[in-house]
ZAMARVO-143302 format. One line per 10 residues: their letters; for each residue z, x, y of N, C-alpha, C. Coordinates in Angstrom, 2 decimals. Example, Ala and Ser with C-alpha at 12.3 -4.5 7.8 and 13.67 -1.06 7.14 Angstrom:
BEGIN
as	7.80,13.19,-5.69,7.80,12.30,-4.50,7.80,13.20,-3.30; 7.08,12.85,-2.25,7.14,13.67,-1.06,7.87,12.90,0.03
This chain:
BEGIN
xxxxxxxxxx	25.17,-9.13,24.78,24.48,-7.92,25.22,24.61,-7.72,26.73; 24.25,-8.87,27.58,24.66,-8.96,28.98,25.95,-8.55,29.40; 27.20,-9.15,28.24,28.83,-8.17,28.87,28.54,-6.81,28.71; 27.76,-6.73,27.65,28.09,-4.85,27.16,27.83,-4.37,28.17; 26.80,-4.99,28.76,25.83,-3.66,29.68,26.29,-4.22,31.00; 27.24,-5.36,31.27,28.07,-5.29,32.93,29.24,-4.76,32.81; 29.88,-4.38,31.20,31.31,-3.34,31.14,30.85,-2.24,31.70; 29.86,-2.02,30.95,28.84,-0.58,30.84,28.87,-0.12,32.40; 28.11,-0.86,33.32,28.25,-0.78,34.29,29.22,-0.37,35.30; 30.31,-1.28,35.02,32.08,-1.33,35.67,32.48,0.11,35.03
xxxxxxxxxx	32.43,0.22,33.73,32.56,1.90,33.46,32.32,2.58,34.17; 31.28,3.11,34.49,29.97,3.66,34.89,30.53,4.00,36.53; 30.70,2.99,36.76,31.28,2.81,38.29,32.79,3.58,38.70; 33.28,3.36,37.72,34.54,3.52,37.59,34.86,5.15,37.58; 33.88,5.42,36.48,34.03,7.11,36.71,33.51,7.69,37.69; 32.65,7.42,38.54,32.01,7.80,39.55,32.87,7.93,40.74; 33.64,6.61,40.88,34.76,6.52,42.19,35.86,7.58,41.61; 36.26,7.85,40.43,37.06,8.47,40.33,37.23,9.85,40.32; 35.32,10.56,39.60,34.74,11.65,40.18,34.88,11.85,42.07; 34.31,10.94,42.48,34.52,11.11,43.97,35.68,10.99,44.31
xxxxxxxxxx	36.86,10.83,43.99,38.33,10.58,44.30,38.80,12.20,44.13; 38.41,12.62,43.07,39.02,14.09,42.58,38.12,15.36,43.62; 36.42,14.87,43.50,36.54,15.77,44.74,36.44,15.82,45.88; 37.33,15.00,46.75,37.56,15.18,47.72,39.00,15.07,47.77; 39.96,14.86,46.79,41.13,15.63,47.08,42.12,16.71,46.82; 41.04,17.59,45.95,41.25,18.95,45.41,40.13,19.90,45.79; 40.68,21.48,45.78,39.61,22.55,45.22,39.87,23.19,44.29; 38.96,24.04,44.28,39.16,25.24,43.12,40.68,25.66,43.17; 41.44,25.73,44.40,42.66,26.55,44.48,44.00,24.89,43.73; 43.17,24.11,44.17,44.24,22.93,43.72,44.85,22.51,45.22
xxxxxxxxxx	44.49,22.73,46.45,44.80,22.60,47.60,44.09,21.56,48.05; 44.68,20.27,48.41,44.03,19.17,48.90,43.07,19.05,50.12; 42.22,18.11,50.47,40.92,18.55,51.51,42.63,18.40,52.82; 41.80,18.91,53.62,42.21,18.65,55.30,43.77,19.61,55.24; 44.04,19.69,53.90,45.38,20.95,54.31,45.05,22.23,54.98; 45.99,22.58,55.12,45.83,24.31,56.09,46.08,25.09,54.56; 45.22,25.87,55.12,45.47,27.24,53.80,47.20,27.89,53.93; 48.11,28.01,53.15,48.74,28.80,53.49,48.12,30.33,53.54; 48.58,31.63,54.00,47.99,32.67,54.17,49.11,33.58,53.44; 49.18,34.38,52.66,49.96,35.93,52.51,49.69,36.80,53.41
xxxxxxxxxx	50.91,37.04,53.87,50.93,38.01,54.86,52.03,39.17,54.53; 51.64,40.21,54.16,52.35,41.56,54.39,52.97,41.74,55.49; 54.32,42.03,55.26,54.85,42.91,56.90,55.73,44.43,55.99; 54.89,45.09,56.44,55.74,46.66,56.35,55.72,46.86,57.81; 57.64,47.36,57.63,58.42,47.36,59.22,58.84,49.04,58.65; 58.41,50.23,59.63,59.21,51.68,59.11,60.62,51.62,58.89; 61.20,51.33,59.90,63.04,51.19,59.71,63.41,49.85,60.52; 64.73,50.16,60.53,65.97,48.70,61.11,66.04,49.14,62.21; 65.77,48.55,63.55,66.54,48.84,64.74,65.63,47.77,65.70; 66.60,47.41,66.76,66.46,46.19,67.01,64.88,46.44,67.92
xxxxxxxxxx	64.34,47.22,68.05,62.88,47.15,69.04,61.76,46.44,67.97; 61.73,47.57,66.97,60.83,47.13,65.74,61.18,45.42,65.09; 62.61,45.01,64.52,62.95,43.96,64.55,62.58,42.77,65.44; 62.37,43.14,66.59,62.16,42.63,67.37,60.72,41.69,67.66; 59.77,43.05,67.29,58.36,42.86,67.23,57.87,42.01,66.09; 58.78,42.26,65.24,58.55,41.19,63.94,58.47,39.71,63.70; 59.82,39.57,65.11,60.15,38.22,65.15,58.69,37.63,66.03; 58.59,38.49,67.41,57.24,38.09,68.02,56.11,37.77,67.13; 55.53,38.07,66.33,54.31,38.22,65.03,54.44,36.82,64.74; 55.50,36.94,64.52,56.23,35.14,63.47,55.97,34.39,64.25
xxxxxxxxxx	56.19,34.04,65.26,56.05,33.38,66.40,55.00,33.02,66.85; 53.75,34.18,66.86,52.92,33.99,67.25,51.84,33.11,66.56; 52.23,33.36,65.51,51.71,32.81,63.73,51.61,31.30,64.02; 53.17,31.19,64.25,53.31,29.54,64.28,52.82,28.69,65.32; 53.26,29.68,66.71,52.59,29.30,67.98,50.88,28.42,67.53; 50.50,29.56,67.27,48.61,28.83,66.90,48.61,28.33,65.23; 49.45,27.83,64.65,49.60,26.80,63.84,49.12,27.55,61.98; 49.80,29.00,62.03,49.11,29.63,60.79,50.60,29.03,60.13; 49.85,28.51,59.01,50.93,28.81,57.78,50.49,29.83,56.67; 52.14,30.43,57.01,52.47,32.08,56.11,53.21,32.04,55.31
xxxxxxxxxx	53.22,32.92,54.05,53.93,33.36,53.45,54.20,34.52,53.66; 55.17,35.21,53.55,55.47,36.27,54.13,56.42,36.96,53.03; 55.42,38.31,53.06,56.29,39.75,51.88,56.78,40.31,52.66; 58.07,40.62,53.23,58.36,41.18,54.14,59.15,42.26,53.76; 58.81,43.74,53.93,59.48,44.86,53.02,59.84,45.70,54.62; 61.27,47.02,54.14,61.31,47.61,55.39,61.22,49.01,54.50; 60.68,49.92,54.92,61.04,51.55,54.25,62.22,52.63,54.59; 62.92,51.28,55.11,64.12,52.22,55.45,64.03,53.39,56.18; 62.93,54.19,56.96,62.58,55.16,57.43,62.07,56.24,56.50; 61.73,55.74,54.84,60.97,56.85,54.36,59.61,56.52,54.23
xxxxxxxxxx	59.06,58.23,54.33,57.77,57.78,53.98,57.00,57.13,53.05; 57.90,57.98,52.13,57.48,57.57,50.50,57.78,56.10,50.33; 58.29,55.67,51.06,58.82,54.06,50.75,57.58,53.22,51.53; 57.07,53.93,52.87,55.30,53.07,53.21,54.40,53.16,52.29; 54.23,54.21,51.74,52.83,54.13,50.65,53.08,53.22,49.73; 54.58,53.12,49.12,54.43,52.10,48.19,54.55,50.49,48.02; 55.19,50.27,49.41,54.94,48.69,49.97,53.12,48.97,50.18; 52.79,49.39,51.21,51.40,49.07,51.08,50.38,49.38,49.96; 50.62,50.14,49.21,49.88,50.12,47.59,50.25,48.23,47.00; 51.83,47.79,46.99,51.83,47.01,46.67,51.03,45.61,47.12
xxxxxxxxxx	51.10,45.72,48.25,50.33,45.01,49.54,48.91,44.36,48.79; 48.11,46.07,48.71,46.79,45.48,47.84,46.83,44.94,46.65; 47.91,45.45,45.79,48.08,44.87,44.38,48.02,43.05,44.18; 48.89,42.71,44.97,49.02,41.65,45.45,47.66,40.57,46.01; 46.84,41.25,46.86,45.91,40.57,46.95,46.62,39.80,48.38; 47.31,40.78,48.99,47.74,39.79,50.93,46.30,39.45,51.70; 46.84,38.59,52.70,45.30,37.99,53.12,45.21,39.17,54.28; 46.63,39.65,54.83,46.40,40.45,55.84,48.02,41.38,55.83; 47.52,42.32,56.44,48.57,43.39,56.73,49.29,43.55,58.26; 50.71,43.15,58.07,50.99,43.72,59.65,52.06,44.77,59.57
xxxxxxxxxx	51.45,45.75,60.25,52.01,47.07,60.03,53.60,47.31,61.76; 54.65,47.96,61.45,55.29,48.22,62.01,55.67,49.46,62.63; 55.20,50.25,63.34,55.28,51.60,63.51,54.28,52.30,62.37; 54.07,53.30,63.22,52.94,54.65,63.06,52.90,54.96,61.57; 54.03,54.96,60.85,54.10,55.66,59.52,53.46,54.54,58.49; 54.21,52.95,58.77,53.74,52.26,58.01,52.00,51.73,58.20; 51.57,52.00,59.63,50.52,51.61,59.48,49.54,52.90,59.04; 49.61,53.80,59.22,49.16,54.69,58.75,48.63,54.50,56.91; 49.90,54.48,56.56,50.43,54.45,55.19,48.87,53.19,54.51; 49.41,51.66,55.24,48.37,50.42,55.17,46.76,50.96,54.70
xxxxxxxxxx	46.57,51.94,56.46,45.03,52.07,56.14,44.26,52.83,54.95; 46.13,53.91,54.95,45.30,54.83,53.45,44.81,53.82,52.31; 45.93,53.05,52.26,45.90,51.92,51.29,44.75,51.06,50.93; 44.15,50.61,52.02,42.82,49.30,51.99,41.95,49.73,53.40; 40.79,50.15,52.91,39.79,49.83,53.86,39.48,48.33,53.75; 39.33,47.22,53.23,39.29,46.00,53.13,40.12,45.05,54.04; 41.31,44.95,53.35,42.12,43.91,54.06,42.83,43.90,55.40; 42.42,42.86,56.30,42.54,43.25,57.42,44.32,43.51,57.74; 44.36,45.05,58.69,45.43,45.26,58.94,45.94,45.15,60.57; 46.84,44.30,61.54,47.21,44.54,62.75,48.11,45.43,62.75
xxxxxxxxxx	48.37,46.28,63.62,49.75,46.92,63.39,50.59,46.83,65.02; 51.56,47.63,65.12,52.38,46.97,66.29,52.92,48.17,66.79; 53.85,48.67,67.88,54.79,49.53,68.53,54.04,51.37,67.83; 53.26,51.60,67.97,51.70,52.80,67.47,51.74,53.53,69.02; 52.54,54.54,68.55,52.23,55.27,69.99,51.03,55.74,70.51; 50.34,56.29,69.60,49.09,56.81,69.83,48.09,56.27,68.86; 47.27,55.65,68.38,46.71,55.41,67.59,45.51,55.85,67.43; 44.87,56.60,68.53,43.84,57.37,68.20,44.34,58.29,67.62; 45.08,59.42,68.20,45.60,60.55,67.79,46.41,60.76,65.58; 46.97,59.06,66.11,47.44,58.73,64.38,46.15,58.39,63.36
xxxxxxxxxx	45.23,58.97,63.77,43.95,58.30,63.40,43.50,57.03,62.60; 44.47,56.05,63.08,44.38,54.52,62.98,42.89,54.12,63.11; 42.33,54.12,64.45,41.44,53.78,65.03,40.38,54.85,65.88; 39.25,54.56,66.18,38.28,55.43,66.71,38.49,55.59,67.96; 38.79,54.18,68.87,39.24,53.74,70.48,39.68,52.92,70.88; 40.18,52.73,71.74,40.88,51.42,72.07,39.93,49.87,71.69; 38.65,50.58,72.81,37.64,49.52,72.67,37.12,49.40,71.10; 37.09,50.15,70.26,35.77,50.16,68.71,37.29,50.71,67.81; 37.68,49.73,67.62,39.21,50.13,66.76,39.03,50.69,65.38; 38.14,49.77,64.60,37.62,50.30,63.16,37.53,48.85,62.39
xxxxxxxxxx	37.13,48.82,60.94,35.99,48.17,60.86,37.46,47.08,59.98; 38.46,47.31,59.87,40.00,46.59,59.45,41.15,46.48,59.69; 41.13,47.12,61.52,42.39,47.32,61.62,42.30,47.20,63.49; 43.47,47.02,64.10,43.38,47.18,65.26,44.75,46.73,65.35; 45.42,46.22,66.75,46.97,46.47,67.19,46.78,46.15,68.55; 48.33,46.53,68.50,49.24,46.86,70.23,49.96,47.90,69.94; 49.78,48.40,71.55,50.51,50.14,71.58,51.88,49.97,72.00; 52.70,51.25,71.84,54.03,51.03,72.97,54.11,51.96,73.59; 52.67,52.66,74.00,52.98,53.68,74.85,52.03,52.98,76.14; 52.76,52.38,76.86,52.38,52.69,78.34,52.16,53.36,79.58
xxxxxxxxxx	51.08,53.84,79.98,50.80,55.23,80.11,51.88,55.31,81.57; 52.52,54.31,81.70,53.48,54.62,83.35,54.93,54.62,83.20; 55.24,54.21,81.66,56.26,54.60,81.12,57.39,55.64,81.17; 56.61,56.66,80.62,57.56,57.35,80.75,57.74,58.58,81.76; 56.77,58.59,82.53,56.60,59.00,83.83,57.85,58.38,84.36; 57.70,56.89,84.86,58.97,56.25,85.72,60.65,56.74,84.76; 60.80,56.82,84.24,62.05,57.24,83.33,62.18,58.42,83.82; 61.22,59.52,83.69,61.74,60.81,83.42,62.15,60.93,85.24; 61.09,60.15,85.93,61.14,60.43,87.31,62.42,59.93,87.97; 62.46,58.67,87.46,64.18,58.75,87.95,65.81,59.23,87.03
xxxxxxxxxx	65.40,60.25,86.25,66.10,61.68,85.54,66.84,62.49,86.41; 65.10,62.92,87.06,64.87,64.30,87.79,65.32,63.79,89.30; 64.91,62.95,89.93,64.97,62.46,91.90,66.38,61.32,92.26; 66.78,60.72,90.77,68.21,60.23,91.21,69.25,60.51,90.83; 69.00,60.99,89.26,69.89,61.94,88.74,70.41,63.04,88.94; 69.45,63.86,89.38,68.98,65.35,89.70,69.44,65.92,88.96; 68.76,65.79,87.57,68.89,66.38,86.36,67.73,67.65,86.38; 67.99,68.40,86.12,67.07,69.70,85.99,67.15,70.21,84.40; 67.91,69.82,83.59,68.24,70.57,81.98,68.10,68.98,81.54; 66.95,68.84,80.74,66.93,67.49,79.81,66.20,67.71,78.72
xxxxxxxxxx	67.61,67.08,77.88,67.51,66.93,76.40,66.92,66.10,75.65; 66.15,66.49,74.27,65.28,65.65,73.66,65.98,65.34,72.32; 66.04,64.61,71.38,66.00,64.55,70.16,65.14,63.78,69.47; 64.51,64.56,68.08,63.31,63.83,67.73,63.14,64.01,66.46; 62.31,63.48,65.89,61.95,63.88,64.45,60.44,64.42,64.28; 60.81,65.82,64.28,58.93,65.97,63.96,57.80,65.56,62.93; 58.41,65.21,62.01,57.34,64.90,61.08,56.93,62.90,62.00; 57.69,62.61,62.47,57.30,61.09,63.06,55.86,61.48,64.21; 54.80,61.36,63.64,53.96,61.82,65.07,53.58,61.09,66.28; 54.66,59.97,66.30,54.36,59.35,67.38,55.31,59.95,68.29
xxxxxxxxxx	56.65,60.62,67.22,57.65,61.06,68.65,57.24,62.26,69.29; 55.79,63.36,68.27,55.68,64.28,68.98,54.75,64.18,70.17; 53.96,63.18,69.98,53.04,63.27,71.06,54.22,62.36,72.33; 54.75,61.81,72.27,55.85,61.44,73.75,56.18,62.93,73.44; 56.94,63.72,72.81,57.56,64.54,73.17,56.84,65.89,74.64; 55.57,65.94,73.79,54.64,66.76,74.56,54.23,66.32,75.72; 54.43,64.73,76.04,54.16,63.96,77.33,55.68,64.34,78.46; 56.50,64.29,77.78,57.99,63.98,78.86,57.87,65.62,79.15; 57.90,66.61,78.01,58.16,68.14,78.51,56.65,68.19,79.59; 55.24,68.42,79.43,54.56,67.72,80.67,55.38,67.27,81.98
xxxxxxxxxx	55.91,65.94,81.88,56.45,65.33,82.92,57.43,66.60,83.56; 58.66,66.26,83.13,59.93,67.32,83.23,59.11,68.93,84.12; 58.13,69.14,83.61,58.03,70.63,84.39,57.28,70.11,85.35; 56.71,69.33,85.57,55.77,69.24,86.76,57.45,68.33,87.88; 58.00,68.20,87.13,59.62,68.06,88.33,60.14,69.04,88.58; 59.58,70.31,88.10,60.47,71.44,87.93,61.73,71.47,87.27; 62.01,71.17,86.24,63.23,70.70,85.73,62.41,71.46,84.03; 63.54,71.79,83.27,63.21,72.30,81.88,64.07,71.18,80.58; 62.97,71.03,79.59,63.18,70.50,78.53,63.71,71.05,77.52; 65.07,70.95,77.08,65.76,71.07,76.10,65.39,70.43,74.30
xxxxxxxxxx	64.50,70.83,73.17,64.13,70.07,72.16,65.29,70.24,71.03; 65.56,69.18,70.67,66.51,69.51,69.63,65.12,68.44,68.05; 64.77,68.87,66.86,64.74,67.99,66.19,65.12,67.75,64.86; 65.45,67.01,64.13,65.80,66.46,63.07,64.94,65.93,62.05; 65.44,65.68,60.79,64.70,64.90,59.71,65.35,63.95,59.13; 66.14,63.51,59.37,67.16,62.53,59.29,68.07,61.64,60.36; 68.27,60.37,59.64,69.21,60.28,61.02,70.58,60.37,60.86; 71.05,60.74,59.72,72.00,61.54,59.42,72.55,62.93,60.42; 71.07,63.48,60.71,71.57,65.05,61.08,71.17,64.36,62.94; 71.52,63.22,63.64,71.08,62.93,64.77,72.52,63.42,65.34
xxxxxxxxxx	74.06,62.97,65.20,74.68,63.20,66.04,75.23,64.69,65.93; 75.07,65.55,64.90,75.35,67.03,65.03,74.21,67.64,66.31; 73.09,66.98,66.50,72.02,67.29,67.31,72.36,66.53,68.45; 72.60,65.75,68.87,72.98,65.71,69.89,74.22,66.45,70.64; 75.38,67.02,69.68,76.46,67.21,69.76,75.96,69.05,70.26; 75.11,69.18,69.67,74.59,70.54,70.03,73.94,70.80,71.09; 73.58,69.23,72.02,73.10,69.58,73.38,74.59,69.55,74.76; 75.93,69.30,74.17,76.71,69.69,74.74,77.05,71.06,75.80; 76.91,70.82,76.98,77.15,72.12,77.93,75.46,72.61,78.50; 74.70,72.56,77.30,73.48,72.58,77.83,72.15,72.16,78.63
xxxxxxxxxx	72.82,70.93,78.84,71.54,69.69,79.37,72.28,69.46,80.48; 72.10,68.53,81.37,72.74,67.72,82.18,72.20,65.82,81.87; 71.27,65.60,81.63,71.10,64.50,81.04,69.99,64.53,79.20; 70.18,63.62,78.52,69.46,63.23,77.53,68.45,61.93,77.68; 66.93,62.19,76.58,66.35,61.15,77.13,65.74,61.58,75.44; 65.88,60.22,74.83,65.30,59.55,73.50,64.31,58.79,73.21; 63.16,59.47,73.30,61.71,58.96,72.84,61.97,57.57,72.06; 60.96,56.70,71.60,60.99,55.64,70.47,60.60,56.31,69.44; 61.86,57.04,68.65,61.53,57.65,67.58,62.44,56.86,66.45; 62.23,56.50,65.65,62.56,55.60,64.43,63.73,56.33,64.05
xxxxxxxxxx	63.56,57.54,63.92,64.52,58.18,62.86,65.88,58.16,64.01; 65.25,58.76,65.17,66.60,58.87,66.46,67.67,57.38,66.57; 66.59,56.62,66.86,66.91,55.23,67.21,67.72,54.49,66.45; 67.25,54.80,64.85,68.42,53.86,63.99,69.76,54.76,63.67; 70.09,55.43,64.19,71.41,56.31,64.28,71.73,56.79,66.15; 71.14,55.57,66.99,71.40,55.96,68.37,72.78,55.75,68.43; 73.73,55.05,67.63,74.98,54.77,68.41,75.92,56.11,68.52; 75.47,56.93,67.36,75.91,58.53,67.55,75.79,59.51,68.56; 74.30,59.16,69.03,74.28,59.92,70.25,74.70,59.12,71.53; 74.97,57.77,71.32,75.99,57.25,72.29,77.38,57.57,72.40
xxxxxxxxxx	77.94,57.75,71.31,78.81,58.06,71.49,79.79,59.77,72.00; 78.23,60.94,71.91,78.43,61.64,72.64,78.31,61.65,73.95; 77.93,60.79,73.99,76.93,60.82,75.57,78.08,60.02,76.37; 79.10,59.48,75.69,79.98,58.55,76.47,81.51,60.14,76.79; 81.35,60.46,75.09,82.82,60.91,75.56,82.68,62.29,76.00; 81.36,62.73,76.62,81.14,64.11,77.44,80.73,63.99,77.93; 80.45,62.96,78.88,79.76,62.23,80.21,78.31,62.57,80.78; 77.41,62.68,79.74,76.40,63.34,79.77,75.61,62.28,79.48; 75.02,61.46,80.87,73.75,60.73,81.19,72.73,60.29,80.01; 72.76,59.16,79.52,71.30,58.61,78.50,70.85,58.29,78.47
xxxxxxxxxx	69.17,58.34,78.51,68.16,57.46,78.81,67.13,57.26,77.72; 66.41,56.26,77.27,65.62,56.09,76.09,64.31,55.79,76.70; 63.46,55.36,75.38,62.25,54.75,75.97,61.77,53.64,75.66; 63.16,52.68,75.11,62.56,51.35,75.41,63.58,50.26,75.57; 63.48,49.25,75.86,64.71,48.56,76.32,65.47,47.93,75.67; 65.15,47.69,74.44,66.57,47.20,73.25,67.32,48.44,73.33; 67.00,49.20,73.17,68.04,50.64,73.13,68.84,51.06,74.36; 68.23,50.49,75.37,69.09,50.85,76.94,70.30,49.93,77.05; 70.19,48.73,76.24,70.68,47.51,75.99,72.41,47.73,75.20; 71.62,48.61,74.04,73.03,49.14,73.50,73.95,50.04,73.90
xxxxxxxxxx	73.53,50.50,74.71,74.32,51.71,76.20,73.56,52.95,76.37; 72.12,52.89,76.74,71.91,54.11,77.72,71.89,54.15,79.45; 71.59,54.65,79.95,71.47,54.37,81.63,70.39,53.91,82.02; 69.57,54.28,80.96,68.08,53.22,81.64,66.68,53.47,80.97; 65.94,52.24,81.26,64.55,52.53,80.47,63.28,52.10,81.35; 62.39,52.26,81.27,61.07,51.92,81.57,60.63,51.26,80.45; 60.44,50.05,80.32,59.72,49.59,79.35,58.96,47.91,79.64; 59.13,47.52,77.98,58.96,46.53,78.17,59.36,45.58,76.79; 59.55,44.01,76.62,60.07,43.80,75.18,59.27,44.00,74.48; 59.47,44.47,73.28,58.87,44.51,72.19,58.48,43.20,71.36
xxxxxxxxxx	59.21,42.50,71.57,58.99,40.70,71.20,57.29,40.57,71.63; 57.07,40.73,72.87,55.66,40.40,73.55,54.95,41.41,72.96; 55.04,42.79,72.48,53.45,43.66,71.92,53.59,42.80,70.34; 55.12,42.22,69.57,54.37,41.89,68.58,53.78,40.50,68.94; 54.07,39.98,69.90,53.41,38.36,69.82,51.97,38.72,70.01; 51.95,39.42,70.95,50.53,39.69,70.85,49.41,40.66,69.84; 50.16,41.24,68.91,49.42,41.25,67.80,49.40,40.21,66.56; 50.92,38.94,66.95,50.52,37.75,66.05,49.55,37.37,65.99; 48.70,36.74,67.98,47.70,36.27,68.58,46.51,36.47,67.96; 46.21,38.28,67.75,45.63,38.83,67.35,45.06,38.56,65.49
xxxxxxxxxx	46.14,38.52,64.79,46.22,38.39,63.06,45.66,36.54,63.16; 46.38,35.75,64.01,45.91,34.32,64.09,44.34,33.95,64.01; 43.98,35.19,65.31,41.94,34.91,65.35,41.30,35.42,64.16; 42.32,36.64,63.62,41.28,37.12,62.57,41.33,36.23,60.86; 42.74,35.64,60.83,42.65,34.71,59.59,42.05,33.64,59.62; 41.70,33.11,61.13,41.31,31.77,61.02,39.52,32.00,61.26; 39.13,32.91,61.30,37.70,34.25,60.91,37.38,33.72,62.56; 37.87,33.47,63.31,37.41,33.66,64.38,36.74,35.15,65.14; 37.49,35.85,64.83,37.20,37.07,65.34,37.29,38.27,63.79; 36.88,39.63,63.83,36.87,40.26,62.64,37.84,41.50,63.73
xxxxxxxxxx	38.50,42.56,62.78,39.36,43.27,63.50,38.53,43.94,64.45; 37.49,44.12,63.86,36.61,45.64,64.75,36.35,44.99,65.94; 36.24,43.93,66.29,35.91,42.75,67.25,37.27,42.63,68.79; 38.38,43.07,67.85,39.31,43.54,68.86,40.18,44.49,69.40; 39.90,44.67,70.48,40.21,46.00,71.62,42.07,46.11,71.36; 42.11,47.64,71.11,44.19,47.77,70.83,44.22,47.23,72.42; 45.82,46.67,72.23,46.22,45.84,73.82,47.36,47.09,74.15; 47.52,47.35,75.50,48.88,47.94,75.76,49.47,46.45,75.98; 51.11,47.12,76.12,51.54,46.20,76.66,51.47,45.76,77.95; 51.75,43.62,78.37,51.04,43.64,79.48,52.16,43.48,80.67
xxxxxxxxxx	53.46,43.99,80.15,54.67,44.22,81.06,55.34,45.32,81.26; 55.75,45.91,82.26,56.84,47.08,82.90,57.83,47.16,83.90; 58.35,47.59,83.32,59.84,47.33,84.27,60.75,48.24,83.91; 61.56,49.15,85.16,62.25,49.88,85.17,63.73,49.00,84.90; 64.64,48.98,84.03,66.41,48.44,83.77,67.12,49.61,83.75; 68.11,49.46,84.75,69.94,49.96,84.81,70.32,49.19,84.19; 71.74,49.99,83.23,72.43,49.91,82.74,73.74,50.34,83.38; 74.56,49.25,84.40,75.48,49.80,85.07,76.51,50.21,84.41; 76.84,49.44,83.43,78.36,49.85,82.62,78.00,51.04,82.30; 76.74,50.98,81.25,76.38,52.58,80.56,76.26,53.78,81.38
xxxxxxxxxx	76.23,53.60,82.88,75.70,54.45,83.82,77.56,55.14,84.28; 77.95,54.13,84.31,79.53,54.42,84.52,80.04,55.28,83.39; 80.01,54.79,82.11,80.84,55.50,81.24,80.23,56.55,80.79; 79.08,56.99,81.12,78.41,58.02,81.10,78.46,59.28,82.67; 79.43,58.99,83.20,80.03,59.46,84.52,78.94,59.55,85.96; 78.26,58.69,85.88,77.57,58.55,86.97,77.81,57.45,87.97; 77.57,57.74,89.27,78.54,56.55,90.19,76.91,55.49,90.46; 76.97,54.39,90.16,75.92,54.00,90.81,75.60,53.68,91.53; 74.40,53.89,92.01,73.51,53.98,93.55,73.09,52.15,93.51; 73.41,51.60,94.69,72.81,49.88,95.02,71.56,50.03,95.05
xxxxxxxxxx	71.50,51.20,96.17,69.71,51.06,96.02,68.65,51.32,95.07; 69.51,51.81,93.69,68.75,51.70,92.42,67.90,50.15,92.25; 68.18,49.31,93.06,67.75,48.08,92.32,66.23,47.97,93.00; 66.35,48.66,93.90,64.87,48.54,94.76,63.56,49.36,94.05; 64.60,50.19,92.95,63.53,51.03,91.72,63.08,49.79,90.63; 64.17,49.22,90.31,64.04,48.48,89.11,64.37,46.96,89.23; 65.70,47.19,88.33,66.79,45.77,88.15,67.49,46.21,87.66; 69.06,45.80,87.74,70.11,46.18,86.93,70.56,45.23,85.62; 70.23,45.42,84.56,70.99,45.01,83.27,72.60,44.26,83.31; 72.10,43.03,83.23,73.54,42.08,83.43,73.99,41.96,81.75
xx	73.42,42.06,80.61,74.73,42.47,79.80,74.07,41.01,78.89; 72.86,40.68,79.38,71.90,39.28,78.62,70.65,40.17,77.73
């Protein structure tokens, strides 16, 4: 009777250590104690072109930088609209822990999608105006970002257009339904007349119909200047290539694109607004912070780049003392 009841015991014992063995090295999810959660993370990017690309890679980076492990759905809409609503419909279907949105259309698209799941978004020209958010400071109660409109931006661009160029006829191309390109658009024509100089608008709905539109500012402009418009941008090499073989001056508004041959940009990388909305997605998964909790960031760099080659084959002689505006683009 004494073995029964010291087996009994050793049993007894036995399941207990082994109860305590199981929970503390599982949960409900089947994820062992002291692991990191992996996280789902959505990325809807609007189109391909190396600024937005760019910002993507920053995000990733930033992720890893502060030690998130992601999984990552990573969809692009090719520049349609209809193609944001339905990555981010999918987004919620899915059950992502968080949303990072890529340009105006896709984040837009996100918020219709989920008041719930928290969304950062990235390169948002206006985001009050896109009615993303309420203010910079009180963003909304799932969403917040980094901008790419720096309010000294495109002032310095257009200004050295008009005072080194001495461009007086400057050309736009844009896509109106994109409403981030119309509100730059309404900023540079602003700029441009207060130089006394007149704005030429050409716009499009495709980037198909970009180099017949540029080809149509032939004789009429004396220089061109290309907002960060998605639709323009992923068919810029067209309007480079007018701009080369009718020697008609190009300037953009951000610096991967000055990179591929315009004469110059005011900007800043796009790598850094998305790292810093990685920063941003990092505090809010790890519940440090909740979105409404954080203020949209501009970006926290500017800098005027020449493009000497592009400045040449675009028939302009260049000035040395351009560098005392900016820096000149060595071709890195």
């Amino acid at each position: 009777m004494k073995k029964l009841a010291k087996m009994g015991s050793i049993l007894l014992a036995g399941a207990i250590l082994l109860a305590g063995c199981a929970s503390k090295d599982t949960s409900g999810s089947g994820q062992k104690a002291g692991e990191k959660k992996e996280f789902k993370i959505g990325i809807t990017q609007f189109a391909v072109h190396p600024s937005l690309d760019a910002a993507t890679k920053g995000f990733k980076q930033a992720l890893k930088d502060k030690g998130i492990i992601a999984k990552y759905d990573e969809q692009n809409a090719q520049a349609d609209m209809n193609n944001t609503q339905t990555i981010a419909k999918n987004f919620v279907g899915n059950k992502v822990d968080l949303i990072f949105a890529n340009a105006t259309p896709s984040a837009v698209a996100a918020l219709n999608a989920t008041k719930e799941i928290p969304i950062v978004f990235t390169s948002v020209t206006d985001p009050v105006g896109a009615g993303l958010v309420k203010s910079f400071d009180k963003p909304g109660k799932n969403i917040t970002g980094t901008t790419d409109n720096h309010p000294d931006a495109t002032g310095k661009t257009i200004g050295f257009i008009t005072d080194e160029v001495k461009a007086k006829k400057i050309g736009v191309i844009y896509n109106s339904g994109e409403q981030n390109s119309v509100v730059q658009v309404k900023q540079v024509k602003s700029l441009v007349e207060k130089k006394n100089a007149q704005l030429v608008e050409v716009s499009v709905s495709t980037s198909a119909e970009v180099k017949q539109a540029a080809e149509s500012l032939v004789g009429r402009v004396d220089a061109i200047y290309i907002p960060t418009d998605n639709t323009v941008v992923s068919a810029l090499e067209s309007v480079i290539s007018v701009a080369n073989s009718k020697k008609i001056p190009l300037f953009v508004g951000e610096l991967d694109s000055m990179k591929k041959g315009a004469v110059a940009a005011s900007g800043f990388n796009y790598y850094d607004i998305g790292y810093q909305s990685g920063v941003m997605a990092a505090d809010i998964l790890t519940g440090k912070k909740k979105p409404s909790e954080i203020p949209v960031e501009l970006p926290k760099t500017l800098k005027l780049v020449i493009n000497k080659k592009a400045a040449e084959a675009q028939g302009l002689k260049v000035n040395p003392d351009w560098e005392k505006l900016g820096e000149f683009y060595n071709g890195k």
